[in-house]
MIGU-451125 format. One record per residue (C-alpha): residue in one letter; y, z, x. Coordinates in Angstrom, 3 decimals, m for minus. Example, Ala and Ser with C-alpha at 12.3 -4.5 7.8 and 13.67 -1.06 7.14 Angstrom:
// residues 2
{residuo->A; yy->m4.500; zz->7.800; xx->12.300}
{residuo->S; yy->m1.060; zz->7.140; xx->13.670}
***
This chain:
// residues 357
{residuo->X; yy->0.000; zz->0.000; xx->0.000}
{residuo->X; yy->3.234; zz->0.188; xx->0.933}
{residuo->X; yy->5.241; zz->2.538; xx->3.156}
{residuo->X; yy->7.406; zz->5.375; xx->2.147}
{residuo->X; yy->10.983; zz->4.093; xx->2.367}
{residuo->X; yy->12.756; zz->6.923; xx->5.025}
{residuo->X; yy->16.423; zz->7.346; xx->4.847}
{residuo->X; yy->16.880; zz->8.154; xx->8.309}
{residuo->X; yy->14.425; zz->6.592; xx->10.892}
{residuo->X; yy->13.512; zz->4.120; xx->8.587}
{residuo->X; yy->10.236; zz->3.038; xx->7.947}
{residuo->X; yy->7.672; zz->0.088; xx->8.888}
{residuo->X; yy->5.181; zz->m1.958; xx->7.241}
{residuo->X; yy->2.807; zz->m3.683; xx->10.178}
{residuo->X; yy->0.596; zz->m6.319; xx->10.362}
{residuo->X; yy->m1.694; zz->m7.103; xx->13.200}
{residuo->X; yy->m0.942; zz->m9.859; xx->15.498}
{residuo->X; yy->m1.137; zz->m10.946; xx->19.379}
{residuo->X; yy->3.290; zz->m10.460; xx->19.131}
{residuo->X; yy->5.066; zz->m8.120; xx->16.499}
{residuo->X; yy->8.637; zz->m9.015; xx->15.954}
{residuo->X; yy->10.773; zz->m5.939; xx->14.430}
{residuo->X; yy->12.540; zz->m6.612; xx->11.472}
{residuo->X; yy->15.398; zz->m4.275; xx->10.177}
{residuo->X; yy->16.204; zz->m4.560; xx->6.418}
{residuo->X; yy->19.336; zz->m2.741; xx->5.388}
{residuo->X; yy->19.121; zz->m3.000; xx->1.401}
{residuo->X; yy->19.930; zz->m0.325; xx->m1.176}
{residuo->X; yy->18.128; zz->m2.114; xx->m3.755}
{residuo->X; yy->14.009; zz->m0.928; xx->m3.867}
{residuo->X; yy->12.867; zz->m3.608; xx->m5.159}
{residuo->X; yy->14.420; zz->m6.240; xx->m2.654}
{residuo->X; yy->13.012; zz->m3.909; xx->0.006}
{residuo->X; yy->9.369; zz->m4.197; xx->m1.261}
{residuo->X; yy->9.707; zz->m7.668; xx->m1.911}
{residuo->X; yy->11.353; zz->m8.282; xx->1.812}
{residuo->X; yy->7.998; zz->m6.174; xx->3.080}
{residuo->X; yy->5.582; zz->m7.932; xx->0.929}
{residuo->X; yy->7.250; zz->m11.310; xx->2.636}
{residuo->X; yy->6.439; zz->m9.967; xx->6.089}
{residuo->X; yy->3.724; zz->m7.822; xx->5.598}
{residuo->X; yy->0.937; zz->m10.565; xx->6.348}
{residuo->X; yy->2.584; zz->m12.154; xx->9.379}
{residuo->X; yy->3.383; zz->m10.366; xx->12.513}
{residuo->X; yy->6.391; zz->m8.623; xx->11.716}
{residuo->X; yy->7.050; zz->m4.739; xx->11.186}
{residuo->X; yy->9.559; zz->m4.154; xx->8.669}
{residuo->X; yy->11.878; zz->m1.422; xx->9.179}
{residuo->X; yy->13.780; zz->m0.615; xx->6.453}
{residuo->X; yy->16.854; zz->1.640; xx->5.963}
{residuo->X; yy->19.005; zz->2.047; xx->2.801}
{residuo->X; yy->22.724; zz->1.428; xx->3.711}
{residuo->X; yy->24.894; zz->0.350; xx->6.159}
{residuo->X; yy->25.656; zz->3.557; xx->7.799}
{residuo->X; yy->22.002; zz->4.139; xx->8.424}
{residuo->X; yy->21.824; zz->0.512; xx->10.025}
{residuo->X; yy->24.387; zz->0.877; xx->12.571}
{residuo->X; yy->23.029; zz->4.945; xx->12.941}
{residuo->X; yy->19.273; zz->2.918; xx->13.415}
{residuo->X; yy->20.910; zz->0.457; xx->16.011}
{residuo->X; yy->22.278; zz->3.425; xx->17.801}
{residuo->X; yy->19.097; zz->5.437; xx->18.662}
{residuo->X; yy->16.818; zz->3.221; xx->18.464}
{residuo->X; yy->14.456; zz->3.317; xx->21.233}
{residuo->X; yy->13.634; zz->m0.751; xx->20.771}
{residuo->X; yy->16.164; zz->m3.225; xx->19.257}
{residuo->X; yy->15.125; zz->m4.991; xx->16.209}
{residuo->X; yy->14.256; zz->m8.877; xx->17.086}
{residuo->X; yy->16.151; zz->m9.461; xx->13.854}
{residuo->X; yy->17.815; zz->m7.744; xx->10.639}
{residuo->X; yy->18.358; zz->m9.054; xx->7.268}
{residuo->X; yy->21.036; zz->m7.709; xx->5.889}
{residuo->X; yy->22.646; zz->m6.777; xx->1.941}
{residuo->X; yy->26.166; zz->m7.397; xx->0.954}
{residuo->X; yy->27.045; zz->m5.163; xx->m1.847}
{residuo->X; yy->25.930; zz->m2.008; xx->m0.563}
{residuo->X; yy->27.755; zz->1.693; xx->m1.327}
{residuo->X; yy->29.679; zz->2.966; xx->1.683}
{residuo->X; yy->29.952; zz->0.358; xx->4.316}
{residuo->X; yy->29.152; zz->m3.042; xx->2.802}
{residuo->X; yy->26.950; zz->m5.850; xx->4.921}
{residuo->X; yy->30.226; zz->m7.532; xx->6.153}
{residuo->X; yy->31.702; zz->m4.413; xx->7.283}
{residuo->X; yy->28.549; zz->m3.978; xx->9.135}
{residuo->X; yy->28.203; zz->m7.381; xx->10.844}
{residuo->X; yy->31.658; zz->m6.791; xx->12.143}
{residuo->X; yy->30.803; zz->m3.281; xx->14.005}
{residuo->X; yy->27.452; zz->m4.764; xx->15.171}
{residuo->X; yy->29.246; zz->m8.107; xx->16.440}
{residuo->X; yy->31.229; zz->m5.954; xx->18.802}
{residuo->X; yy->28.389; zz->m5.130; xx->20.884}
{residuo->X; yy->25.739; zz->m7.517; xx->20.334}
{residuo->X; yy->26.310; zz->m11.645; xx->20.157}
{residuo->X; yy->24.459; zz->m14.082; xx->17.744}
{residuo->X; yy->21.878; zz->m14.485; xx->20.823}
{residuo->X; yy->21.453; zz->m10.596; xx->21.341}
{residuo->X; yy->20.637; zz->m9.662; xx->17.808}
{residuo->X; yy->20.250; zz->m12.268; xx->15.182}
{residuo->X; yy->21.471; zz->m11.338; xx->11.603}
{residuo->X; yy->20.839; zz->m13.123; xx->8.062}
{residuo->X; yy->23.143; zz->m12.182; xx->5.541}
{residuo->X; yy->20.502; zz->m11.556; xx->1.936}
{residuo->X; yy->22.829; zz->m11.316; xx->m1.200}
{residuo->X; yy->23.287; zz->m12.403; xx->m4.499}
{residuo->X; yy->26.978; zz->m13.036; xx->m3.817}
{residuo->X; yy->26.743; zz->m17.262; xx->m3.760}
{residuo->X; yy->30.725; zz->m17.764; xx->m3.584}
{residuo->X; yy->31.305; zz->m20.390; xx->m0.860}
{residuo->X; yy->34.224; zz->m17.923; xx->m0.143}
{residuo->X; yy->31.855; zz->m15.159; xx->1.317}
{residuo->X; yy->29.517; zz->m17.207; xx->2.924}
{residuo->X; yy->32.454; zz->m18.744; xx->4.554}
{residuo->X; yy->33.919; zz->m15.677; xx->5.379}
{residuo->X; yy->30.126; zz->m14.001; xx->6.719}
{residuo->X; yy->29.828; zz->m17.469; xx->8.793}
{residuo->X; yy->33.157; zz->m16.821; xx->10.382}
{residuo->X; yy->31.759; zz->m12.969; xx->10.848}
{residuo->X; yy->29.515; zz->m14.492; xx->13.232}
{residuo->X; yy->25.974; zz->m14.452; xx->11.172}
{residuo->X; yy->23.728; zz->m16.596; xx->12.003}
{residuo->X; yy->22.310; zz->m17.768; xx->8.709}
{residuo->X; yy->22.987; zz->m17.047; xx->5.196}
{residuo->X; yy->20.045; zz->m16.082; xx->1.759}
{residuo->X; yy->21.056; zz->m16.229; xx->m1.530}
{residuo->X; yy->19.329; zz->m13.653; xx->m3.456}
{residuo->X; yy->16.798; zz->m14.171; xx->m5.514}
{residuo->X; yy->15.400; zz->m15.739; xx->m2.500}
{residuo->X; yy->12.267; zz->m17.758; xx->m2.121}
{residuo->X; yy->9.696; zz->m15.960; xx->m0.187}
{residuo->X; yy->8.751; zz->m19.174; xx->2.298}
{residuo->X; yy->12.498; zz->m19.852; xx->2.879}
{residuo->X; yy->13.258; zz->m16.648; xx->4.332}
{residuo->X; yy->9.777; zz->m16.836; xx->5.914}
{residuo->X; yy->11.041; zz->m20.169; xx->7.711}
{residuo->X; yy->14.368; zz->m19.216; xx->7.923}
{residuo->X; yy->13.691; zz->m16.018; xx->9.749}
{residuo->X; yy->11.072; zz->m17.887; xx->12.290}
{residuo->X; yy->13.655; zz->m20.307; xx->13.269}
{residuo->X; yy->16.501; zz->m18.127; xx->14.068}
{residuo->X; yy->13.568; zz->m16.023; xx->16.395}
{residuo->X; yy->12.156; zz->m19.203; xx->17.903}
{residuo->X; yy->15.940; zz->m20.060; xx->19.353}
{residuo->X; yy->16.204; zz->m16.757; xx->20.681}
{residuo->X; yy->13.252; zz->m17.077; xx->22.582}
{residuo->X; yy->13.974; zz->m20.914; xx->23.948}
{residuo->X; yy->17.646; zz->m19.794; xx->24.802}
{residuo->X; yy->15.894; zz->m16.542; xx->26.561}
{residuo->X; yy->14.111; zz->m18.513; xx->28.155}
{residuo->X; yy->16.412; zz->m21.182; xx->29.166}
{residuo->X; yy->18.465; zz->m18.774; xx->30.723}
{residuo->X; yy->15.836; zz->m16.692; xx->32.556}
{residuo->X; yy->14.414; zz->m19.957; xx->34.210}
{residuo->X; yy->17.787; zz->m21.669; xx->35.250}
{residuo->X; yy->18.686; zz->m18.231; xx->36.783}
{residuo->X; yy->15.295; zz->m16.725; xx->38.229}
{residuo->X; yy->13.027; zz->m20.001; xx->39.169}
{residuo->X; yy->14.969; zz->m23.506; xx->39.409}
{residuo->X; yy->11.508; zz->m24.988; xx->39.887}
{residuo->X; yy->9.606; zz->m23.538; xx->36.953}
{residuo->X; yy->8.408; zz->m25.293; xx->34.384}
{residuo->X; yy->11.255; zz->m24.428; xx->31.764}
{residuo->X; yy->13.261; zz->m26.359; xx->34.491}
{residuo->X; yy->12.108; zz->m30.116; xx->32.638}
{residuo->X; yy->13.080; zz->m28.358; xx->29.009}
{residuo->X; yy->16.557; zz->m27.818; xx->30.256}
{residuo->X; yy->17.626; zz->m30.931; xx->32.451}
{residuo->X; yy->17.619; zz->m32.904; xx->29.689}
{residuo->X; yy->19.431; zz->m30.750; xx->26.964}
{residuo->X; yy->21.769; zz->m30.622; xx->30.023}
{residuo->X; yy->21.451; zz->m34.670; xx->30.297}
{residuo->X; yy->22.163; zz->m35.110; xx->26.455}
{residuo->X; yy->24.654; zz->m32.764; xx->26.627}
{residuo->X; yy->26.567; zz->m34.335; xx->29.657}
{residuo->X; yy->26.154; zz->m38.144; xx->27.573}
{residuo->X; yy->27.568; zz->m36.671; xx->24.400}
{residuo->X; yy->30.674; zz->m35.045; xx->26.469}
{residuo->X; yy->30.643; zz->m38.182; xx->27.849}
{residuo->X; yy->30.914; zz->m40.374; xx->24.694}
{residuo->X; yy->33.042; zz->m37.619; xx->22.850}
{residuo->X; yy->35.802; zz->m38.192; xx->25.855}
{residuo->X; yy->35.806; zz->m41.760; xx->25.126}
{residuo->X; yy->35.975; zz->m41.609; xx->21.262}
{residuo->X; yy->38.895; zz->m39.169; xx->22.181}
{residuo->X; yy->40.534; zz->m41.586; xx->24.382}
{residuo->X; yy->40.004; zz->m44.605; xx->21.993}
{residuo->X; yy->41.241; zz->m42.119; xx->19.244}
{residuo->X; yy->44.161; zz->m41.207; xx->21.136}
{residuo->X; yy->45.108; zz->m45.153; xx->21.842}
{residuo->X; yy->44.618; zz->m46.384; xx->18.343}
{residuo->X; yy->47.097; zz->m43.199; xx->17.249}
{residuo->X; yy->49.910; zz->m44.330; xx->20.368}
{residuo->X; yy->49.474; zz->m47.800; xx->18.836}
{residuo->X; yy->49.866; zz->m46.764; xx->15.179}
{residuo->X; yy->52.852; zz->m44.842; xx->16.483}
{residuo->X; yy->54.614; zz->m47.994; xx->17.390}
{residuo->X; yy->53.810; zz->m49.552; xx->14.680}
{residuo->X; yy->55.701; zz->m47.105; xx->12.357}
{residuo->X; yy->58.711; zz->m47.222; xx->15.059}
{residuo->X; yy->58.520; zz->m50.711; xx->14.598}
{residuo->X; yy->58.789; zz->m50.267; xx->10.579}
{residuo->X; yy->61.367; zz->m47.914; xx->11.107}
{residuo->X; yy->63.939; zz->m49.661; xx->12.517}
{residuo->X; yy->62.775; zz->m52.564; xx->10.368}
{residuo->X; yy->63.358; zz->m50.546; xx->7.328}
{residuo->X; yy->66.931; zz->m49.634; xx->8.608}
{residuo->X; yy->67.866; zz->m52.988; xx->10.049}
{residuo->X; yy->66.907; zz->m53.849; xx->6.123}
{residuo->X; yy->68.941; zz->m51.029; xx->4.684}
{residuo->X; yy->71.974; zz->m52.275; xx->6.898}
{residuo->X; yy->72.240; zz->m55.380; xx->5.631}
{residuo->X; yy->71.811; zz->m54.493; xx->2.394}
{residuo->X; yy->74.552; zz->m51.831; xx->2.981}
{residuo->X; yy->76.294; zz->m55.230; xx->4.136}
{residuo->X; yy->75.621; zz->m57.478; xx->1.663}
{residuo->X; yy->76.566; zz->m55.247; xx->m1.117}
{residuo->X; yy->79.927; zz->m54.771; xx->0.592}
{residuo->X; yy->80.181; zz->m58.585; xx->0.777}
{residuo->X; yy->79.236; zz->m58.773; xx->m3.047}
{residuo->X; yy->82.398; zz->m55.807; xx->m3.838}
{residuo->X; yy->84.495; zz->m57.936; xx->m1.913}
{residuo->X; yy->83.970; zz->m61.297; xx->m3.067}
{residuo->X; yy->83.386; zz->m59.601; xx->m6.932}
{residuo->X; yy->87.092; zz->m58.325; xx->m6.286}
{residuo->X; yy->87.915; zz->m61.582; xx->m4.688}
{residuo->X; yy->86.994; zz->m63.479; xx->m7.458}
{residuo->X; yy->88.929; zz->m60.743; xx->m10.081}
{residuo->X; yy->92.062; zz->m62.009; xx->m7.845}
{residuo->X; yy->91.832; zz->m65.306; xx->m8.319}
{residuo->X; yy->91.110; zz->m65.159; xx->m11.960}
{residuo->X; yy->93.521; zz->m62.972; xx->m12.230}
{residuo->X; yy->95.904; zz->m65.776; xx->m10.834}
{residuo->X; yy->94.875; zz->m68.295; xx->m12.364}
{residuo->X; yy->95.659; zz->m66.984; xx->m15.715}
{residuo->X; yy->99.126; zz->m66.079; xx->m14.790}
{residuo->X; yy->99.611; zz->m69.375; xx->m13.547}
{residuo->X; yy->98.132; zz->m70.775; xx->m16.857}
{residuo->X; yy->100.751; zz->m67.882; xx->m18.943}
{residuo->X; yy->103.485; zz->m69.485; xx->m16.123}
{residuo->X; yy->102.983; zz->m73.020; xx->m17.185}
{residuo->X; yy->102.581; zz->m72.607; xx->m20.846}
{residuo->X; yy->106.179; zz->m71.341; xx->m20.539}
{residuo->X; yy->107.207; zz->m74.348; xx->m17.822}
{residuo->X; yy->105.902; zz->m76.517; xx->m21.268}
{residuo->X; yy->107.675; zz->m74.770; xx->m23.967}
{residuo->X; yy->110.744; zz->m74.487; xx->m21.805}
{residuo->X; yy->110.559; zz->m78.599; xx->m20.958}
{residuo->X; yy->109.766; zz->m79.347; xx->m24.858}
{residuo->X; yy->112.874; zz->m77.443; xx->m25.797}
{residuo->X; yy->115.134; zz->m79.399; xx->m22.996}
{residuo->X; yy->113.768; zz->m82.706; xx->m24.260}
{residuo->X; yy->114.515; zz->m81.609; xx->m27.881}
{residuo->X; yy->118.020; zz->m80.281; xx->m27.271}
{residuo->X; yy->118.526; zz->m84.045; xx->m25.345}
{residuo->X; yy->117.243; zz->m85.877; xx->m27.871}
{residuo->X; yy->119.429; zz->m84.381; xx->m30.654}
{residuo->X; yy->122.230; zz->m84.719; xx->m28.390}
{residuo->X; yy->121.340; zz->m88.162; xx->m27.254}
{residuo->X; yy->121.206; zz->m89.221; xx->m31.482}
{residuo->X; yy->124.146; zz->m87.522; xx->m32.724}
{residuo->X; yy->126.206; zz->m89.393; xx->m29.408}
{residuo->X; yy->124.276; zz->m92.203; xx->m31.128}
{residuo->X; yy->126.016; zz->m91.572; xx->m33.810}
{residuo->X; yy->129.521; zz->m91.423; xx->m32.629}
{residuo->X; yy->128.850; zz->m94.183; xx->m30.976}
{residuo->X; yy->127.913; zz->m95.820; xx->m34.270}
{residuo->X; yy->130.815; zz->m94.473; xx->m36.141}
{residuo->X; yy->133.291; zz->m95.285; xx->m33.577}
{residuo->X; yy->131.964; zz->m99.363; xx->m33.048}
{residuo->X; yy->132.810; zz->m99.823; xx->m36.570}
{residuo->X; yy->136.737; zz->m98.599; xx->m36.261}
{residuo->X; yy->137.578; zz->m99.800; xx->m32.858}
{residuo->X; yy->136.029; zz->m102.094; xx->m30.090}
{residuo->X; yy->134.114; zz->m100.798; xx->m27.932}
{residuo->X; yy->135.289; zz->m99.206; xx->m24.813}
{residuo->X; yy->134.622; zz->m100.408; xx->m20.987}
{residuo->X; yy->131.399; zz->m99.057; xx->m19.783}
{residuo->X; yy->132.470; zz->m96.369; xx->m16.904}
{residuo->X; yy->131.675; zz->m96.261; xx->m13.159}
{residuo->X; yy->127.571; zz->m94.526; xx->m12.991}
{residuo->X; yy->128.008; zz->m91.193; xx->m11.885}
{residuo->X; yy->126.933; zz->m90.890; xx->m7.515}
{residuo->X; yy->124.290; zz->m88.394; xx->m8.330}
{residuo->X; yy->121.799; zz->m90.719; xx->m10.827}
{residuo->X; yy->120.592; zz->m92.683; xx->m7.280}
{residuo->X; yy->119.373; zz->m89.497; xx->m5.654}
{residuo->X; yy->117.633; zz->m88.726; xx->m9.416}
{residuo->X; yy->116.481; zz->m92.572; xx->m9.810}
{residuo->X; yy->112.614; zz->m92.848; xx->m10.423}
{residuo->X; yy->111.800; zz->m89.196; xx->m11.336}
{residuo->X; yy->110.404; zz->m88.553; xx->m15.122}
{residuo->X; yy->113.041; zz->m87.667; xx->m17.507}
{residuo->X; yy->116.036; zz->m88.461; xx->m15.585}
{residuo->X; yy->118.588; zz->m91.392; xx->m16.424}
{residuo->X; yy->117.790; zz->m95.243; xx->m14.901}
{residuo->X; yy->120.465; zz->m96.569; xx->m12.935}
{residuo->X; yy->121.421; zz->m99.121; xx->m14.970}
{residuo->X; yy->122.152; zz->m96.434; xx->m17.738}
{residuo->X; yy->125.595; zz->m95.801; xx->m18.802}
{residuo->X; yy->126.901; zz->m92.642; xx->m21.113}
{residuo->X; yy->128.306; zz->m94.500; xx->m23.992}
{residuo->X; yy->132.124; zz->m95.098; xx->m24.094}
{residuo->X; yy->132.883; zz->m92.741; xx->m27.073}
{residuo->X; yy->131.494; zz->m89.507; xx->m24.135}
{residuo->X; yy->133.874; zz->m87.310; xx->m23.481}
{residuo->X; yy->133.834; zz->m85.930; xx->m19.853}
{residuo->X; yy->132.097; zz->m82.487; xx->m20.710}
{residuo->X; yy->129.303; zz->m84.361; xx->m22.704}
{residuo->X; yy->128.924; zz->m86.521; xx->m19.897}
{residuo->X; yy->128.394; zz->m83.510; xx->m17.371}
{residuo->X; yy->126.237; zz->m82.075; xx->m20.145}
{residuo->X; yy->124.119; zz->m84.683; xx->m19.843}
{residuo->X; yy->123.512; zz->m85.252; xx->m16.777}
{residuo->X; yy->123.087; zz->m80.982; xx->m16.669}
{residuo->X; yy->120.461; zz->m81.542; xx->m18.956}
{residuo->X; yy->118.712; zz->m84.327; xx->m17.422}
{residuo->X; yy->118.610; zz->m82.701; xx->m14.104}
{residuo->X; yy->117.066; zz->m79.832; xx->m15.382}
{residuo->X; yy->114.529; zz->m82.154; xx->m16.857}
{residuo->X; yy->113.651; zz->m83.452; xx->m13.719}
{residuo->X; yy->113.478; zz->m80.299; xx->m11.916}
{residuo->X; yy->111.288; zz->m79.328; xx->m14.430}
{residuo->X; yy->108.934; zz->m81.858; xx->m14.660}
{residuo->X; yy->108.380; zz->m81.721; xx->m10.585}
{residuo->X; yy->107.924; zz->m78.173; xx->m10.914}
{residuo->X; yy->105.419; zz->m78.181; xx->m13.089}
{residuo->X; yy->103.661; zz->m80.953; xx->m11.265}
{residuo->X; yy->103.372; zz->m78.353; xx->m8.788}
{residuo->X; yy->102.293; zz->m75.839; xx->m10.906}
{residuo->X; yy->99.399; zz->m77.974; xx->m12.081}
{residuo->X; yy->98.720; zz->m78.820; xx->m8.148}
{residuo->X; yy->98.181; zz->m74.941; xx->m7.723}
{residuo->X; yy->96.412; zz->m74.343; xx->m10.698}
{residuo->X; yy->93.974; zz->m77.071; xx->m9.229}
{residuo->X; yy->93.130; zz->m75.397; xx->m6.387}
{residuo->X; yy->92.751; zz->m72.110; xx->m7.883}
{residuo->X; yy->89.981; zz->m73.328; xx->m10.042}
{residuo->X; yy->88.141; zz->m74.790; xx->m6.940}
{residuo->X; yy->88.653; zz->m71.509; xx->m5.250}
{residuo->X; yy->87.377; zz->m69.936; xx->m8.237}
{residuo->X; yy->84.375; zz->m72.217; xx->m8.144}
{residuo->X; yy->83.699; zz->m71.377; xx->m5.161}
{residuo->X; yy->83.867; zz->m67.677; xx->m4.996}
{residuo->X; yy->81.367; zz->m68.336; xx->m7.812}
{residuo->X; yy->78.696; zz->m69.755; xx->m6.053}
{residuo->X; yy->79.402; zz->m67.145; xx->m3.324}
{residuo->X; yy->78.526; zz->m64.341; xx->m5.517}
{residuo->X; yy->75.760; zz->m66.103; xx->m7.109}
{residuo->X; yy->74.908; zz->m66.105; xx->m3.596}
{residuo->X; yy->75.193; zz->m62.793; xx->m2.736}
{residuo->X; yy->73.604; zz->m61.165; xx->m5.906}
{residuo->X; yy->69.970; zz->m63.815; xx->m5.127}
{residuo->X; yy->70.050; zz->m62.263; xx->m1.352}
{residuo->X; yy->70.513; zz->m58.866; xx->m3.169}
{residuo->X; yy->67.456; zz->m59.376; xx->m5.396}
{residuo->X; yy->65.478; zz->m60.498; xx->m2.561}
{residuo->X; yy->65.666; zz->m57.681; xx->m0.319}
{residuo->X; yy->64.979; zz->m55.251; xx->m3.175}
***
């Protein structure tokens, strides 16, 4: 049957066998201690077993022989099984005194956190018997080959653990050897991809310069453009008036013109008709200009003087009229082309605009 549990000591289930590896199972649960003892009970293993974690590290510290292994609980009153891997880690490494962490905590955030504790294997409780069977056997059989590796390479260079190490040593030195060049190729491929982005950097602000630029030239050519609009409607508002102004001259001439028409008429039938005068010097500097007097014309006789000057007032008005609003038509001209063309400069502008966006 099997063993009384002890408290202090602990106590040991035993099975015969040509080597007897100690295990120490720290458990306050009964019945995962009989079923850990029933596990190793017909291999060749004795099974010490102690019922918290202070008694484990109190075991570990009087003990006469170090256990080859211990499996140890989680959740246990007093000091837990994490709290005890850390005090045991202090003195013993993962080689020294291999420890499996058996618990029925399965959060990936424990095991993490035993791992990084330094266990060297982790059981989730309820365990299968043959998995912590095989479990157990493998972290014991790499205690043993490192043991041995060690005591050979130090000891006896010639003994025949010698072949066993050269070539972990030879794989070892290949796969240093291929990790350097992965490193190297790794660290090439990230200096090239690091010019690369430099390269799209300054592309990216060379880009966002010129469209900085360009939407500068767009304000500019936008307010250009306002300008010249803007002028060519007040040259438009300037020559309506240039018109209205002319048609009024030519009407107040042409009444004047019929009603001395009509003196004229009046005057022919009472008396003859008076000699026609000298022309006047200025009609030759006014002679071939729209609206002004031929040469060949002559005021009619019945004029007096100041209708005469009126007249001719009149006419040369005309004529400075009508030249100055051939002018005014010239401008306006060429501030529709210049209109056109800051046009097809913005329509410019705004298709580069849509482009880089």
């Amino acid at each position: 049957g099997l063993p009384k549990m002890l408290m202090g000591s602990g106590s040991s289930c035993v099975s015969r066998g040509s080597k007897v590896y100690v295990v120490l199972s720290v458990d306050d649960d009964h019945v995962s201690q009989e079923v850990i003892c029933a596990t190793f009970g017909h291999s060749s293993f004795e099974v010490v077993m102690v019922m918290s974690g202070n008694k484990c590290l109190e075991y570990i510290k009087n003990c006469q022989k170090m256990p080859d292994i211990i499996l140890l609980d989680v959740m246990m009153p007093g000091s837990n099984g994490l709290g005890v891997l850390v005090e045991l880690r202090k003195k013993h490494t993962m080689l020294q005194l291999p420890i499996i962490m058996v618990s029925a905590k399965n959060s990936m955030t424990d095991v993490v956190k035993g791992l990084e504790s330094q266990c060297n294997d982790w059981v989730h409780k309820p365990f299968d018997k043959q998995e912590l069977l095989a479990r157990v056997r493998t972290q014991l059989t790499i205690r043993e080959l490192m043991e041995k590796c060690f005591a050979d390479t130090e000891t006896s260079p010639a003994s025949p653990a010698v072949p066993l190490v050269a070539p972990i040593r030879s794989q070892a030195g290949k796969i240093t050897a291929e990790a350097q060049e992965e490193i190297q190729r790794l660290e090439s491929c990230i200096k090239s991809l690091e010019s690369e982005l430099r390269q799209l950097k300054h592309l990216l602000h060379v880009a966002n310069m010129d469209r900085e630029t360009l939407k500068a030239d767009v304000n500019r050519i936008r307010t250009d453009f306002d300008k010249a609009r803007s002028r060519v409607e007040s040259l438009e508002d300037q020559e309506a008036q240039r018109e209205s102004g002319l048609r009024q001259l030519q009407a107040q001439s042409s009444q004047w013109q019929q009603q001395q028409q009509q003196q004229q008429h009046n005057q022919n039938q009472n008396q003859k008709p008076p000699q026609p005068t000298a022309r006047q010097p200025t009609q030759a500097r006014l002679s071939g200009v729209p609206g002004v007097v031929p040469e060949s014309w002559q005021a009619p006789g019945g004029c007096s003087s100041e209708d005469k000057v009126l007249l001719q007032r009149l006419l040369y008005q005309n004529a400075h009229l009508m030249v100055e609003v051939r002018g005014r038509e010239r401008m306006l001209r060429e501030c529709h082309e210049q209109l056109q063309r800051q046009k097809m400069r913005l329509h410019t502008a705004e298709l580069r605009c849509e482009q880089l966006n």
